[in-house]
Structures are given as structure tokens and as C-alpha cells.
C-alpha positions in Angstrom: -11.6 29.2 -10.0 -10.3 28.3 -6.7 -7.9 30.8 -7.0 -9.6 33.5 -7.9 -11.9 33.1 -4.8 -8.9 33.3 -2.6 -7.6 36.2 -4.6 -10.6 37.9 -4.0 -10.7 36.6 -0.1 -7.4 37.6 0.3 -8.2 41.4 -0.7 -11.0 41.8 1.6 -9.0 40.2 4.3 -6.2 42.5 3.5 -8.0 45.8 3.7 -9.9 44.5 6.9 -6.6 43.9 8.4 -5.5 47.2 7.7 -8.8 48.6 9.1 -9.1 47.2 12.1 -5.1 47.5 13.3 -6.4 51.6 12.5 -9.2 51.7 15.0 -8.7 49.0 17.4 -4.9 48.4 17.3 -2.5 45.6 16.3 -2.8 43.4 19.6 -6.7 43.6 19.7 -8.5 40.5 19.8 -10.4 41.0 16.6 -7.8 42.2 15.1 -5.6 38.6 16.0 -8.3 36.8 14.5 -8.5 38.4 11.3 -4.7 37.6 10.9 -5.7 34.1 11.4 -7.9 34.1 8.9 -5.5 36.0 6.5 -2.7 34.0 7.2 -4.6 30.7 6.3 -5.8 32.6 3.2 -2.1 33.8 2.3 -1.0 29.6 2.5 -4.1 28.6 -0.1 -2.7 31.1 -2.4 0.7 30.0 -2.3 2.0 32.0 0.2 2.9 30.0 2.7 6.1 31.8 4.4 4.3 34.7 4.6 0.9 33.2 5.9 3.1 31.2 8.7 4.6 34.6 9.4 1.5 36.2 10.5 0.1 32.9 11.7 2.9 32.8 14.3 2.8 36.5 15.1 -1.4 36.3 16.3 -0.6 33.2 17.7 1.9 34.9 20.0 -0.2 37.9 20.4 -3.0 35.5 21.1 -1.1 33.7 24.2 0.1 37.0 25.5 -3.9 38.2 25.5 -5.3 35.2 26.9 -2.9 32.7 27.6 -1.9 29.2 25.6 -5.1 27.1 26.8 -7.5 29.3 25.7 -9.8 28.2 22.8 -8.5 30.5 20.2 -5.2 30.2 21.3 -5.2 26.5 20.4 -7.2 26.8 17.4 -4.8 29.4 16.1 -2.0 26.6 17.1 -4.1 23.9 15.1 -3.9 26.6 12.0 0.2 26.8 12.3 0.5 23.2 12.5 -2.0 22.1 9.8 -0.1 24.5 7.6 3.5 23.1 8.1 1.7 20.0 7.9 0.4 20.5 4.5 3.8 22.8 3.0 6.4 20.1 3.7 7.7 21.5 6.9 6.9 18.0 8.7 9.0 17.8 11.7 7.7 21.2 13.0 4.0 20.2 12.7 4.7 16.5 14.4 6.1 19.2 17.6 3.2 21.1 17.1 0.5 18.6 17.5 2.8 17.2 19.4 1.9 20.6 22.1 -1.6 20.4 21.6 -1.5 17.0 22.3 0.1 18.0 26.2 -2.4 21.1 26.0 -5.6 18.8 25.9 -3.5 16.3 28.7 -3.4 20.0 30.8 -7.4 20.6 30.3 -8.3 17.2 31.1 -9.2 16.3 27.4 -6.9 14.2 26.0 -10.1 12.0 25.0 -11.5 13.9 22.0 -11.7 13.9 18.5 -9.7 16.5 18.5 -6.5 14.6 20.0 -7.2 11.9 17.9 -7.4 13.8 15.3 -3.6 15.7 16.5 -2.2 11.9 16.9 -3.4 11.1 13.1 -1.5 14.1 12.4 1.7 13.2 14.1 0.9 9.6 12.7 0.9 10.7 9.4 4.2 12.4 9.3 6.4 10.4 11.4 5.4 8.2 8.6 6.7 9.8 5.9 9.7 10.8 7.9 10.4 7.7 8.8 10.4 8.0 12.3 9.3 4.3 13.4 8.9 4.6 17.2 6.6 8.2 17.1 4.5 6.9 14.7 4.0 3.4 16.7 3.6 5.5 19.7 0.7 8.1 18.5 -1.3 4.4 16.8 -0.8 3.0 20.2 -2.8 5.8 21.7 -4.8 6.5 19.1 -6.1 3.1 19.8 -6.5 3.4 23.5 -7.9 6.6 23.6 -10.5 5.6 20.7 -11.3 2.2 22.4 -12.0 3.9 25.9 -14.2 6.7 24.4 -16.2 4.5 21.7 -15.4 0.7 22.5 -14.4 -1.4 20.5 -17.6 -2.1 18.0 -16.8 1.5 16.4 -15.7 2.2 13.0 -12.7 4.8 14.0 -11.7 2.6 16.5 -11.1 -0.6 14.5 -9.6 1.5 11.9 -7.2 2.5 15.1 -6.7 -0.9 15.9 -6.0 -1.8 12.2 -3.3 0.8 12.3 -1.6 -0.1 15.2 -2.0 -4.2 14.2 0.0 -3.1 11.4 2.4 -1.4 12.8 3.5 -4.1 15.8 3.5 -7.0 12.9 7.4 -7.1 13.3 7.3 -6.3 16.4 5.2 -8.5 18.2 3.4 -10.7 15.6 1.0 -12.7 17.8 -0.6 -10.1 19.2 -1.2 -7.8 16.1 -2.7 -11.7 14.5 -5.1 -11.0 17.0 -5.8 -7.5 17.2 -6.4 -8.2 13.3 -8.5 -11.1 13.8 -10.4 -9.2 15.8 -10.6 -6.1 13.6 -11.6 -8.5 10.7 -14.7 -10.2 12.9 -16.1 -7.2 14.1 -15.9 -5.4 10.7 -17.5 -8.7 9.1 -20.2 -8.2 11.8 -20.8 -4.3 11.3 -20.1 -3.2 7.9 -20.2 -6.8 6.1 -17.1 -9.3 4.6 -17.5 -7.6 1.1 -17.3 -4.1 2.4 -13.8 -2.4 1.3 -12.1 -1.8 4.8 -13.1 -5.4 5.6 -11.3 -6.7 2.8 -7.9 -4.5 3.5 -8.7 -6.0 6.8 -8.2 -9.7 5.9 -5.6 -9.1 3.1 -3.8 -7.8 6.1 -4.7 -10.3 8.3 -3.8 -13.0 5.3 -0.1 -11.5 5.3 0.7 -11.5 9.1 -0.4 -15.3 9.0 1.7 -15.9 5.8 4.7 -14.1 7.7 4.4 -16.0 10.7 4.7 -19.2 8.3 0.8 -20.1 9.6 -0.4 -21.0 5.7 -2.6 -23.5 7.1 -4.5 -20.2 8.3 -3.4 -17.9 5.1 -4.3 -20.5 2.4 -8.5 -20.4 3.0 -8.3 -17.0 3.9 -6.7 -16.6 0.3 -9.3 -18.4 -1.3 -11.8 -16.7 0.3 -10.3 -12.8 -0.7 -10.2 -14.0 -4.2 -13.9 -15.1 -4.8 -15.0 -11.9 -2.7 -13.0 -10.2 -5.4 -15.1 -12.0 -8.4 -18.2 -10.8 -6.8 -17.1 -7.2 -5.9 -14.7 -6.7 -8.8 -15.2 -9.4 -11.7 -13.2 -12.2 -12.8 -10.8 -9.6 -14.6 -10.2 -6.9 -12.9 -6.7 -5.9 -11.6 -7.8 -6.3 -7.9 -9.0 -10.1 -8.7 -6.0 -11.1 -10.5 -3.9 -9.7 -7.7 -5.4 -12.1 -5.4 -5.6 -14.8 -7.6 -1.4 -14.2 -7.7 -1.3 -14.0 -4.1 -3.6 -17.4 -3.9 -1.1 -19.3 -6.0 2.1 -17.4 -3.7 0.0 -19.2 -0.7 -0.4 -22.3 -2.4 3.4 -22.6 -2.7 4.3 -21.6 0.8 1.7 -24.2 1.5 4.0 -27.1 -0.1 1.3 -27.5 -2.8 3.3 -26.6 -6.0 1.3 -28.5 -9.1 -1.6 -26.5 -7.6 0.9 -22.7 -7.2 1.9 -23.4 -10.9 -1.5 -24.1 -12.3 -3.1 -21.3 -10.5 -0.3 -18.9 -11.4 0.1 -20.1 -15.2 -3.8 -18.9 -15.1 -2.9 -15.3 -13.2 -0.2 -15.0 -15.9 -2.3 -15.9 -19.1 -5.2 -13.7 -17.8 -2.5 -10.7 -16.8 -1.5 -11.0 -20.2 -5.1 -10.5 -21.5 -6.1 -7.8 -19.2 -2.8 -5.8 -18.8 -0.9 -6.8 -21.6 2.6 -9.0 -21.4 4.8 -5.7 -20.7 2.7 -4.8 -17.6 4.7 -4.7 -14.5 2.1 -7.3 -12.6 2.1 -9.6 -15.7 6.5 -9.8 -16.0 5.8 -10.2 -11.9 3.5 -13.8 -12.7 5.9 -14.9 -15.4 8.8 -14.3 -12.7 7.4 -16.6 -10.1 6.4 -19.4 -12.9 10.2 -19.4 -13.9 11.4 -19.5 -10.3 8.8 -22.3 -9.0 9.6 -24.4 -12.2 12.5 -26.1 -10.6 11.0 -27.2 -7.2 7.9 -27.8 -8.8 9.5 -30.3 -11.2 11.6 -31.7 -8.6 8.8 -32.5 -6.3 6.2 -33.5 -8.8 8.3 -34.6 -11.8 9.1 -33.6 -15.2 5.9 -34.4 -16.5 5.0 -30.8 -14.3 6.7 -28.9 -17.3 5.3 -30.4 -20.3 1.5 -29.6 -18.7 2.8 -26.0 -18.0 4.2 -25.6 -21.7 0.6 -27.3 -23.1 -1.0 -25.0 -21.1 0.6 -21.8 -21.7 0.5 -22.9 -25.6 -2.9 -23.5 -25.4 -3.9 -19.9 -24.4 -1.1 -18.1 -25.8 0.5 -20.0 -28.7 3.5 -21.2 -29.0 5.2 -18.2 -30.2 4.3 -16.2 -27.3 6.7 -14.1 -25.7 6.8 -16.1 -22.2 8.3 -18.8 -24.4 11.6 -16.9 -24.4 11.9 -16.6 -20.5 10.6 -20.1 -20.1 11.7 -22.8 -22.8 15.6 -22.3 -21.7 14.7 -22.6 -18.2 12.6 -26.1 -18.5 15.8 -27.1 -20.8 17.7 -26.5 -18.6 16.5 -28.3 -15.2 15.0 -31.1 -17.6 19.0 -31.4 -18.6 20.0 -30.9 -15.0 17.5 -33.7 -13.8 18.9 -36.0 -15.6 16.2 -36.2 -18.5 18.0 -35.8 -21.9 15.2 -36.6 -23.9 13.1 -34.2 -22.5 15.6 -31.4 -22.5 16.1 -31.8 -26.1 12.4 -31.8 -27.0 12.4 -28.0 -25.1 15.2 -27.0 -27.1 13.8 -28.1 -30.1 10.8 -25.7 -28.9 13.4 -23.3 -28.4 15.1 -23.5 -32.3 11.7 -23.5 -33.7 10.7 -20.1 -31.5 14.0 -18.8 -32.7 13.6 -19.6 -36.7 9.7 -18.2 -36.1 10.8 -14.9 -34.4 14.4 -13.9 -35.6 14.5 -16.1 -39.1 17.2 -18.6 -39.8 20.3 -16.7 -39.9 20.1 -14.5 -37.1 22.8 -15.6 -34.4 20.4 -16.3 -31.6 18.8 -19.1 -34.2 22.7 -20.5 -35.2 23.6 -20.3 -31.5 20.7 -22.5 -30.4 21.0 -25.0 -33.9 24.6 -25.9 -32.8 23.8 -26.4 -29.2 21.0 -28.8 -30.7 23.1 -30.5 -32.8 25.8 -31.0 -30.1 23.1 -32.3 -27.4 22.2 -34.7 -30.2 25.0 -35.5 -31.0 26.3 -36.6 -27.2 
């Protein structure tokens, strides 16, 4: 196993160590770099405290010997801050790369892999430390530094410029719109639209324009995502019916709600199909059915309703589930509307749903009889 390898690495590295601070001494050279390498081994193994231990005692010895700029020095220093990277220790490994970052600046290399690499780091952690600023800092020069060394027809530096796109969108959403147009174009010229990074590339690009209330922009884009997703993906997977969702979203922020409701009733049946009806995404379709139902019906008319409950009756039955969320709710704004007679038809739906699921002497079903009767009655 894994494990055992370092078990067995760690052993050798061990009696080496032991071996060579005997004949050469503790601050010798090769003795610093087989502490290194033990230390590393000593944080595979689960060791980490006492692998940073020794990491930070050759690093020290290192500097001492040959000073902080020197090669070994700062690939010992990548070692101590890959290792607090990787064992939680996060805000000592974003000062860390942090120093080798100023180190290259002092040895006229800040442009290299390796800084980029550093700033990733730093990237990476200020992110999960939630430290805004630093992050949006270290994508900003990520960016620049990638863009002067590579231009900007280069795979690592659009996925720079993607990074940092995403990061201004609050900020300053106009121009990370067009540092993510850009990204998407180029990456639709290089690598091809159906290629995964140009697809997170315009779903991104699809939300800043939805954000910025430009749907006239989102909508085709939207369209467009989803029928990639049918040829990459098939009609039913997840991925597909997450932007067929996100089509009908658009559609409704676009004013067009007959169309939102129609798409979405079909999200919701396939959901339903694919994921089953207590899947997360699936409860997430029926949500936005119930919630559009009102300003769908006030904009379109009633009639809106009735094709929705056809529909969803058509594919599901009309003992489905959904028909507990949605029958009291197209009751309800049918009553609200004005429409009586339509109201009453849905919570005759309702009764019968009631009788079919919970049988005639449940409380539910002699709740919803006498509220029948009295609507009748009025």
C-alpha cells in the first residue's frame, strides 16, 4: 500500500539521517537535505508536526549555509509551505508563498511557473479562508503575469483570466462581461464550444449577463448551453436538466412566463424521472413552478393553470405528489383573481387527491370537503 511504501521510505530515511549527522555532521549540506526529504516523508505518513519540525530546522540550517535565495533554500521553503498547505495550517502557507513570492520579485523572476504556481497557492487558501481582497489580488496577478509571459491565446492564461473575471463580477461587472467574453471566444477558437472549460466558460459568462439584468444577452446563450448539453451529455442527464432549469429561470427574467412555465413543468417532469420526486434539484423545479404560477397567471390568464395542471397530469397522473404543493396554490390565486368557478374546479381536484391518498375520513379529506361545501355554498 501507499503506506507501507512510506513506512518503508521513512526507515531508510531515518537510518540515513542518523548516518550522515555521524560522519558529516548535523549542519552539513547533505545532511540538510536528507532532513528534507524525511520531513516530507514524516507528513505522508501522518506526521506532520513532527515533519514541519525538521522541515523548519534544515530550512534554517539551509539559509544559515547558503543564504535564503539560494535554490535549495527556496525549494526547502516550497516543502514547508506545501505542507501547511496541505495539513490545515492555511494562513501560515498563504505567508509562506506569500515570501517566495517577494523571493522570485528579489531574483528578477517573478515571471515563472513557479510564482504562478505560489499565487495559485495563496489563491486557493485565501479562498477557503475567506479572505476576499488576497485572493482578488494573487488572480489579478496571476493574470498579468500569465498574460505577459504566454499572451493571451494560452490555455493557463484564460483559465487566469476566468478566475479573475469571476472574482471582479461584483465588483466591477462590465469589465469581468468582457474579460469573460473574451475568455469564452478564444476558448471557442482553441479548444472548441463543446469542450468542458468552454462550457464553465459561457455558463459563467450566462450568469454575469443574467446579473447585470442583460437577458437579452443571457436568454440565447441559455439556449445554446442546453443543446450543447444534449449533444455532450444526453437529453437526461443531470448536467442537461440543470440547464434546461436555468433556460426556463432565463426565460422568466426575460418577461416570457407561458414559455418559463412550460419549459420548467418539462425540467420538473423529467427531474422526477431521472432523480426521482425527493431529489433536491427536482423539489428546486417544483419550487419555481409554484412561485411563477401567480405572475404567470396574472400576465397570461387563468387559462395558464389549467394547461399546467393538463400537463403535469398528463406525464405524472393526477395523483402525483406535485399535486399537493400545487392544486392549493392554483386554488388559491384562481380565488384571489377573482375566478370562482375555476377555484372550485381545483379544489375539487384537491378533495378527490385527498379521498385518493388519505381515504375519506382522514381530517385532511373532511377539512377540504367542508371548505368545498362552503365555497359552493357562497
Amino acid at each position: 500500500s501507499e503506506f507501507g511504501e512510506y513506512d518503508r521510505s521513512l526507515k531508510l530515511y531515518e537510518r540515513a539521517y542518523e548516518i550522515s549527522k555521524e560522519i558529516y555532521g548535523e549542519s552539513n549540506p547533505h545532511t540538510v537535505k536528507i532532513v528534507n526529504n524525511l520531513a516530507t516523508i514524516y507528513a505522508r505518513c501522518g506526521r506532520e508536526d513532527e515533519g514541519i519540525s525538521l522541515l523548519e530546522s534544515a530550512y534554517d540550517t539551509q539559509c544559515d549555509l547558503f543564504g535564503e535565495k539560494h535554490s535549495d533554500s527556496i525549494s526547502y521553503l516550497e516543502n514547508l509551505a506545501t505542507i501547511h498547505f496541505q495539513f490545515g495550517d492555511k494562513e501560515k502557507s498563504i505567508s509562506l508563498f506569500e515570501k517566495l513570492c517577494s523571493l522570485k520579485c528579489e531574483l528578477s523572476q517573478e515571471k515563472s511557473k513557479d510564482t504562478l504556481l505560489y499565487l495559485d497557492y495563496i489563491s486557493y487558501a485565501c479562498d477557503e479562508l475567506g479572505e476576499r481582497e488576497k485572493k482578488l489580488d494573487a488572480d489579478r496577478r496571476k493574470y498579468e503575469i500569465s498574460l505577459e509571459m504566454y499572451g493571451e491565446e494560452n490555455p493557463e492564461t484564460l483559465r487566469h483570466i476566468n478566475n479573475y473575471a469571476t472574482d471582479i463580477r461584483h465588483i466591477d461587472p462590465e469589465r469581468a462581461i468582457m474579460l469573460m467574453e473574451k475568455v469564452y471566444c478564444l476558448r471557442c477558437k482553441l479548444i472548441g464550444e463543446e469542450d468542458p472549460k468552454t462550457v464553465t466558460s459561457l455558463g459563467n459568462l450566462i450568469t454575469m449577463y443574467s446579473d447585470g439584468g442583460r437577458h437579452d444577452k443571457s436568454l440565447p446563450l441559455s439556449k445554446k448551453l442546453y443543446q450543447i448539453r444534449i449533444r455532450t451529455h444526453g437529453k437526461d442527464a443531470p448536467e442537461t436538466l440543470h440547464a434546461l432549469h436555468c433556460l426556463a429561470v432565463d426565460y422568466m427574467f426575460s418577461r416570457k412566463y407561458e414559455k418559463a412555465l412550460e419549459i420548467m413543468v418539462k425540467a420538473y417532469v423529467m427531474r422526477c424521472r431521472v432523480l426521482g420526486e425527493d431529489d433536491p434539484e427536482t423539489v428546486k423545479s417544483l419550487d419555481f413552478i409554484k412561485s411563477m404560477c401567480k405572475v404567470a397567471a396574472e400576465a397570461k390568464g387563468m387559462t395558464l393553470l389549467e394547461k399546467t395542471y393538463v400537463t403535469l397530469v398528463g406525464h405524472l397522473g393526477k395523483h402525483h405528489a406535485c399535486m399537493l404543493v400545487l392544486l392549493p396554490e392554483f386554488a388559491l390565486i384562481c380565488l384571489d383573481c377573482g375566478n370562482r368557478k375555476m377555484g372550485i374546479t381545483f379544489h375539487e381536484r384537491l378533495y378527490d387527491l385527498y379521498l385518493n391518498l388519505f381515504g375519506i375520513f382522514d381530517e385532511v379529506t373532511v377539512n377540504q370537503r367542508q371548505l368545498l361545501d362552503f365555497l359552493k355554498s357562497r
